[in-house]
C-alpha positions as CSV (number, residue, x, y, z in Angstrom):
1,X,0.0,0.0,0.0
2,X,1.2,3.8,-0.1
3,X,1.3,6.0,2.1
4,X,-2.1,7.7,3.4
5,X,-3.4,9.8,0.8
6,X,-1.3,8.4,-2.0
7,X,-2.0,5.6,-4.3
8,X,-4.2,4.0,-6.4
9,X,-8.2,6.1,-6.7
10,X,-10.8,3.7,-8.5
11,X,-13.0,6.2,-11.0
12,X,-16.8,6.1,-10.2
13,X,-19.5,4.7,-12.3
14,X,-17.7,1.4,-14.1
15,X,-19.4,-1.2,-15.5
16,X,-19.0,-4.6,-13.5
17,X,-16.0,-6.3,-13.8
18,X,-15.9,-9.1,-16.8
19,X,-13.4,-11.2,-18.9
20,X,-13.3,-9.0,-22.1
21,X,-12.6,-5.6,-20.0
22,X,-9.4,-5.2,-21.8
23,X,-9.6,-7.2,-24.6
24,X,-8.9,-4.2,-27.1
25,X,-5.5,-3.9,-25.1
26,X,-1.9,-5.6,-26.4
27,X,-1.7,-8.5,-24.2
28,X,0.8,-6.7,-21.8
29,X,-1.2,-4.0,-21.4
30,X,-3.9,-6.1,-20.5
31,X,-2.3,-7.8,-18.2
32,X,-1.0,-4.9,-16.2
33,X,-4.4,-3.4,-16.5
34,X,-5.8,-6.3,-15.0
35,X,-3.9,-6.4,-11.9
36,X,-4.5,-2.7,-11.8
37,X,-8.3,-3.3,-11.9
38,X,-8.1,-5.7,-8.6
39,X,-5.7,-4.2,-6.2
40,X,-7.7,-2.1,-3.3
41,X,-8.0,1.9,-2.8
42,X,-4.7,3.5,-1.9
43,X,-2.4,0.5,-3.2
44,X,1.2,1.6,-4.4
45,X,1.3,1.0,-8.1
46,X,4.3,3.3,-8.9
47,X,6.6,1.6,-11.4
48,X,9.2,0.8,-9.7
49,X,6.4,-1.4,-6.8
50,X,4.5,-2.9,-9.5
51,X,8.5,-4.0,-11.6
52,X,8.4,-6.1,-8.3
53,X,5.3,-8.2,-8.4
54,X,4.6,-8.5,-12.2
55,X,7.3,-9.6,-14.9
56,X,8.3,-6.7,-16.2
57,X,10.9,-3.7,-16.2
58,X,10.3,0.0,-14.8
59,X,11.2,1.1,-18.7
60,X,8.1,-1.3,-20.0
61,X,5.4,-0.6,-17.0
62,X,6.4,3.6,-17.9
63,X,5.7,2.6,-21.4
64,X,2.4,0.4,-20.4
65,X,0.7,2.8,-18.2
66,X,1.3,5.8,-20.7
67,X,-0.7,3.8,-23.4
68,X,-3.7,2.7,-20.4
69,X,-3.5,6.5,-20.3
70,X,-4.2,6.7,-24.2
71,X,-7.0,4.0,-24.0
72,X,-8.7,6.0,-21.5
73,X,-8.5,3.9,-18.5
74,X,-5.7,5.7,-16.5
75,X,-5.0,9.1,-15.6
76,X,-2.2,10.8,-13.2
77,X,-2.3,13.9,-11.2
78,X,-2.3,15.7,-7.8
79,X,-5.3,16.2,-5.7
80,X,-5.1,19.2,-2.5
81,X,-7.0,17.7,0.2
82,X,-7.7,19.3,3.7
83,X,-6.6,17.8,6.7
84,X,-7.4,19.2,10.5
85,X,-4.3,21.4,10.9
86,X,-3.2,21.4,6.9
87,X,-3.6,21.6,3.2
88,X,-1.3,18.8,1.5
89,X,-0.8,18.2,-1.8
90,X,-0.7,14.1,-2.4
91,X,-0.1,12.5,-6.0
92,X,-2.8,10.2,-7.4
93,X,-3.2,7.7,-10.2
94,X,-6.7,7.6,-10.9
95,X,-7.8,4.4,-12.8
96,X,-11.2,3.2,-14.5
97,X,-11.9,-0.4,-15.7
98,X,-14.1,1.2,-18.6
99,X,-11.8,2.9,-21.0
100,X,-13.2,6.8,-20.9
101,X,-12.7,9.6,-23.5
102,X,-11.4,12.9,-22.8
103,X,-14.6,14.7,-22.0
104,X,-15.8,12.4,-19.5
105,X,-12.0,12.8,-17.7
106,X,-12.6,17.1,-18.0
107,X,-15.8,16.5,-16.3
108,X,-14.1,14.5,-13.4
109,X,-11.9,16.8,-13.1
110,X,-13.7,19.9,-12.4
111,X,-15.6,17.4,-10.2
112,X,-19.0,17.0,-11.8
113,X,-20.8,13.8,-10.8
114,X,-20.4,11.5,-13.9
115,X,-23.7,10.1,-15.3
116,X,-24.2,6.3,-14.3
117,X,-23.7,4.4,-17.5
118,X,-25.4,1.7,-16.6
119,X,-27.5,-0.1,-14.3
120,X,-25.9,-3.2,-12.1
121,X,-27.6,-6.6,-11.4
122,X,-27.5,-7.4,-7.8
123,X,-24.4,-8.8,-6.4
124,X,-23.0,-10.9,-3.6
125,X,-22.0,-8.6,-0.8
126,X,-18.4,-9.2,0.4
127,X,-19.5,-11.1,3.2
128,X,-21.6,-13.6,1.2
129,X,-18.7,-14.2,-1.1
130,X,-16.4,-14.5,1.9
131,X,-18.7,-17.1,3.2
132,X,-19.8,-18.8,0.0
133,X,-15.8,-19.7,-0.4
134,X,-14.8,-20.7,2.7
135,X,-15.2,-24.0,2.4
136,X,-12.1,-24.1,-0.7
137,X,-10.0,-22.5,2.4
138,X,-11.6,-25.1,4.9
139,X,-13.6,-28.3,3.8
140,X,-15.3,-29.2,7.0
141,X,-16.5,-25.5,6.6
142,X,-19.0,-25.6,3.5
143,X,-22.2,-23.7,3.8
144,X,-25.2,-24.1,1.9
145,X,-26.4,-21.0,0.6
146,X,-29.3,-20.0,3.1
147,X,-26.6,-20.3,5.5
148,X,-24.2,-17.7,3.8
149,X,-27.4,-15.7,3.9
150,X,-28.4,-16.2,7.2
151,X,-24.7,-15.7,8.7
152,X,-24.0,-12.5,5.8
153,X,-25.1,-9.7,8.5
154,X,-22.2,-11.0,10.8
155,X,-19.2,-10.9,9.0
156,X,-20.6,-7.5,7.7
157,X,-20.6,-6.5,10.9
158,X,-16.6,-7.4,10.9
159,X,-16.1,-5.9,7.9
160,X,-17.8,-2.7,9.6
161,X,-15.3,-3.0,12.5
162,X,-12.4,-3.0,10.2
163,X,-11.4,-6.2,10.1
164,X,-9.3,-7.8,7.1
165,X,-10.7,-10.7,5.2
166,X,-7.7,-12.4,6.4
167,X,-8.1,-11.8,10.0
168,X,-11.8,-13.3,9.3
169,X,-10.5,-16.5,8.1
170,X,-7.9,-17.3,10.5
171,X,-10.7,-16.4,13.0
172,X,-13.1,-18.6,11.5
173,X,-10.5,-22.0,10.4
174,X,-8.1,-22.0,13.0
175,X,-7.9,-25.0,15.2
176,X,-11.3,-26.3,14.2
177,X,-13.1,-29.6,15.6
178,X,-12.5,-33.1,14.0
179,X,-15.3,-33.6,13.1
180,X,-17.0,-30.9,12.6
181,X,-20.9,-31.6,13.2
182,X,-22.6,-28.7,12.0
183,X,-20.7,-26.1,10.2
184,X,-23.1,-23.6,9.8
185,X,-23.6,-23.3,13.9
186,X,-19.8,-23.4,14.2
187,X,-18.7,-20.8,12.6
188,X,-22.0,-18.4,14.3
189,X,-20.2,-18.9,17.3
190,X,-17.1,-17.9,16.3
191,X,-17.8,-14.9,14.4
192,X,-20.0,-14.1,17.9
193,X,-17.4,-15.0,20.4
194,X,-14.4,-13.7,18.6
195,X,-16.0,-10.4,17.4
196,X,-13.5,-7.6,17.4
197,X,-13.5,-4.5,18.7
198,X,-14.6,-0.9,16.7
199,X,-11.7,0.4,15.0
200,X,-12.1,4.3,14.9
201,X,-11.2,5.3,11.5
202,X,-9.6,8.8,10.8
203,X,-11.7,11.4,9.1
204,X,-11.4,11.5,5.4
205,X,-9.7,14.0,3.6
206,X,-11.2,16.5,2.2
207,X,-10.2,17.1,-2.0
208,X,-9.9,20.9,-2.5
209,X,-8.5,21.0,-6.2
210,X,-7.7,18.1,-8.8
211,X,-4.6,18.4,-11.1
212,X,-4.0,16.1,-13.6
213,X,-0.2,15.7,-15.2
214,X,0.5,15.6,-19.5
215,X,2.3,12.0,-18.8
216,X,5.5,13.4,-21.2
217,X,6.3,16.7,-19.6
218,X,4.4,16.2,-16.1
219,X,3.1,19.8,-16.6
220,X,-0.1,20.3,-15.0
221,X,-3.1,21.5,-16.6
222,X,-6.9,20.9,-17.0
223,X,-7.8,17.4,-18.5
224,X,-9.5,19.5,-21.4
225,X,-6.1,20.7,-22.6
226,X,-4.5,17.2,-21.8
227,X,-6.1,15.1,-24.8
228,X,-5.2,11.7,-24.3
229,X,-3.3,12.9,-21.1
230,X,-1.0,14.7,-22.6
231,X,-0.8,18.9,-23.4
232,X,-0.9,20.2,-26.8
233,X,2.9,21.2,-26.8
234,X,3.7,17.5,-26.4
235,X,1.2,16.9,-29.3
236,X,3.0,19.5,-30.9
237,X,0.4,22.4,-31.0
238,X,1.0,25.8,-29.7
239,X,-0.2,26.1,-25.6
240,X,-3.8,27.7,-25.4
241,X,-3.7,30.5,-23.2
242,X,-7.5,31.1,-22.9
243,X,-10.1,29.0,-21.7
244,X,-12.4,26.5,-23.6
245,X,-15.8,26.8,-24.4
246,X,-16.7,24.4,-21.3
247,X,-15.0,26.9,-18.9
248,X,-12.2,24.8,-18.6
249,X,-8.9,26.2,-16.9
250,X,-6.4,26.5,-19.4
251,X,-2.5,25.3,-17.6
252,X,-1.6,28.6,-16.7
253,X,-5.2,29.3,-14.8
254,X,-3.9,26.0,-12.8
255,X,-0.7,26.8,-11.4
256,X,-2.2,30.3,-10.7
257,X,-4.4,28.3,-8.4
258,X,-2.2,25.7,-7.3
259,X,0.4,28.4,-6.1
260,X,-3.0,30.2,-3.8
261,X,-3.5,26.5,-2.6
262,X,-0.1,26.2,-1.0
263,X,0.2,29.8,0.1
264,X,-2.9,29.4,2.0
265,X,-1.4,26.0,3.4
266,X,1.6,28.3,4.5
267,X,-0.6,30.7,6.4
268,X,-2.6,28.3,8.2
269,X,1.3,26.5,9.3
C-alpha cells in the first residue's frame, strides 16, 4: 500500500468487472491493466512497486501505463485535500476499468458527478462471497447458501469494525473440531465470540483542487487541454492560453491556483 493519501483512486461509475474488459488492449497492457483493476483503494502502483510483483521492467510498466493512459483507462495527477491542521498536496493515479474519453475525464476533473452508464444486477455482498468460499479454504467449513445468507449480517458487521478478510478467516478455520458436526452453527459462534472490537477510522480528507499531469512533460493543466493525457505542446500544437468553451482552466489558470493553494497552506502553518 502507499502511504495515506497516496496511491491508487478507482474512478466512479464502471461497469462490472468481466473477462473482455481489456480485450482491445496488447496482451501486456492487458495484463498490467488487469492487476491494476483488482488491487484495493490506496495500493502503491508506482513503477518501480509494481516491476516487483509482475514480470516486467520500470522502462516497460512507464511505457504500459502511458498507453492505459491513451486508452482512457488511467489518468495521473495531484489532488489538494484538507486535513485538520493542513492543506497537502498528495499524488494520485486515478484508474477506471471502462476505458473513458477525454470529456468524460474534464468532467471529473472539475468534479462533476459523472452520469451512471449503466444499471448493475445485484451482487453478492463481500460477506456472502467470503462465506460462500470458505469451504475451498476449509472443507469441513462448507455452507449451503441460506446459511451464507443467514450468517451474511455477521461478518458485515466485521467488515464494519475493520477487520481484514484475512483476519476473518484465520478467526473462523483456526484449530477447528474433528469432526465438525454442523458447520453452519460453528462458525456463528465464532464470528459471535471472537468479534473484534470498533476500530475508529480517521476522518477523510477533504479534496480541494484536482490536477492532472500531460504524462511526457508532467506539466499540470486541465484534463481539457490534456487530450489523451498529454498537453498540446507535447502533441505538438501551440499552448492555449484562454479557456475552452466548457470553462475549462487553461495550464496557466492552474498553477495560478495551485500556487493560492499552498500559500494558503503556508498561512494556516
Amino acid at each position: 500500500m502507499a502511504g495515506p493519501g497516496y496511491g491508487k483512486r478507482s474512478a466512479p461509475a464502471q461497469l462490472p468487472r468481466t473477462e473482455r474488459d481489456f480485450a482491445h488492449l496488447p496482451a501486456r497492457e492487458a495484463s498490467i491493466a488487469a492487476h491494476l483493476d483488482r488491487l484495493p483503494e490506496g495500493a502503491d502502483i508506482s513503477v518501480k512497486t509494481l516491476a516487483k510483483v509482475l514480470p516486467y521492467g520500470q522502462c516497460a510498466l512507464r511505457t504500459a501505463l502511458n498507453r492505459l493512459q491513451d486508452a482512457g483507462h488511467l489518468r495521473r495527477g495531484s489532488e489538494c485535500v484538507a486535513r485538520d491542521e493542513c492543506l497537502l498536496w498528495v499524488t494520485r493515479t486515478f484508474f477506471s476499468r471502462t476505458a473513458r474519453d477525454d470529456a468524460w475525464w474534464a468532467a471529473f476533473t472539475r468534479g462533476d458527478a459523472p452520469p451512471q452508464e449503466h444499471r448493475q444486477r445485484p451482487t453478492r455482498s463481500r460477506a456472502f462471497v467470503l462465506l460462500a468460499a470458505l469451504g475451498r479454504t476449509a472443507p469441513p467449513l462448507t455452507l449451503s447458501a441460506a446459511d451464507c445468507a443467514a450468517l451474511e449480517p455477521q461478518v458485515t458487521e466485521w467488515f464494519e469494525r475493520g477487520a481484514t478478510e484475512t483476519e476473518l478467516l484465520h478467526a473462523l478455520t483456526d484449530g477447528l473440531p474433528s469432526p465438525v458436526h454442523h458447520a453452519a452453527a460453528l462458525v456463528r459462534r465464532r464470528l459471535t465470540d471472537k468479534m473484534p472490537p470498533e476500530r475508529v477510522a480517521p476522518a477523510p480528507p477533504r479534496t480541494l483542487l484536482v490536477s492532472l499531469e500531460c504524462s511526457d512533460c508532467r506539466a499540470p493543466g486541465s484534463e481539457q487541454a490534456l487530450t489523451g493525457g498529454r498537453c498540446g505542446p507535447c502533441r505538438g500544437e501551440p499552448a492555449a492560453r484562454s479557456a475552452g468553451p466548457d470553462g475549462a482552466v487553461p495550464a496557466e489558470g492552474v498553477r495560478e491556483r495551485m500556487a493560492e493553494v499552498r500559500a494558503a497552506m503556508s498561512h494556516r502553518r
